[in-house]
C-alpha positions, -999 to +999 in steps of 0.1 A: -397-756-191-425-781-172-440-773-144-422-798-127-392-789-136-400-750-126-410-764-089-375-785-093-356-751-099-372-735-071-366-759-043-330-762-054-328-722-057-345-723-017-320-754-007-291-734-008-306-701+001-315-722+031-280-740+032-264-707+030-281-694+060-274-719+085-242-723+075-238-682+085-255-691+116-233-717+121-200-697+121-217-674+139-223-692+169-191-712+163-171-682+162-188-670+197-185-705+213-145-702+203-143-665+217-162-677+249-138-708+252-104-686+253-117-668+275-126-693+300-093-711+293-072-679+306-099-680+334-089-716+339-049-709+341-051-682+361-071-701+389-048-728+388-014-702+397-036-680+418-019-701+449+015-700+441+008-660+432-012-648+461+005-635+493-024-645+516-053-654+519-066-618+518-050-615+485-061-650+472-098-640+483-097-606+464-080-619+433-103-646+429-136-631+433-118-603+405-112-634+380-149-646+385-161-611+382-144-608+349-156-640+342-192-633+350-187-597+326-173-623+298-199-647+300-227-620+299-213-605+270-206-640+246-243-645+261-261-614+245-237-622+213-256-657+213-288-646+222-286-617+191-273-642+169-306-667+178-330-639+175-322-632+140-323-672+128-365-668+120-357-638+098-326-652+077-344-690+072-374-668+061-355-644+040-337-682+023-369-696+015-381-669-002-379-673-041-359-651-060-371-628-078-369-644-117-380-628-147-409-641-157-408-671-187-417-668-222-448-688-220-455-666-187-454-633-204-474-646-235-498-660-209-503-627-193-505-610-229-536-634-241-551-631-211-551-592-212-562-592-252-593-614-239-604-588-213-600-558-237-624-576-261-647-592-234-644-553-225-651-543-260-681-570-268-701-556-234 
């Protein structure tokens, strides 16, 4: 195998080490973006009936500020979920370009054999 065709393997090898990361990363934050969504959509309904539900405006007041509460609780949560899920982005694209780890080539291994013949006997003639 070339050299160039070694330094072709590797950057395919990294490509979809690196493709396969964000790709995690993307469902990741996907999935939290859908979770986050559903929420705020029953958050959304129940604003919307709270009227027609309330029996004052006593009642209105306290059920509302409950729902943005639990809003607020959601939000915070998906939020920390996010902000997790960003943290660890440096460490997986790093871990992706990383090569694996190969066994080294014939003309590797013969190259690190000759070379360790010539110090014995540059060893030797000394």
């Amino acid at each position: 195998m070339s050299k160039f065709e070694e330094m072709k393997k590797n950057v395919a090898v990294r490509g979809k080490s690196l493709l396969a990361a964000v790709a995690d990363i993307l469902e990741s934050v996907t999935k939290q973006n859908i979770a986050f969504a559903n929420e705020f959509a029953g958050f959304a309904v129940e604003q919307v009936r709270l009227p027609t539900q309330a029996d004052g405006l006593a009642d209105y007041r306290s059920r509302s500020k409950a729902a943005y509460a639990k809003l607020g609780t959601t939000l915070k949560h998906h939020g920390k979920d996010l902000i997790a899920v960003v943290r660890e982005v440096p460490g997986q694209v790093k871990g992706a370009l990383k090569a694996e780890a190969q066994a080294p080539t014939h003309a590797k291994k013969v190259a690190k054999k000759s070379t360790r013949k010539a110090k014995k006997l540059q060893g030797k003639a000394a």
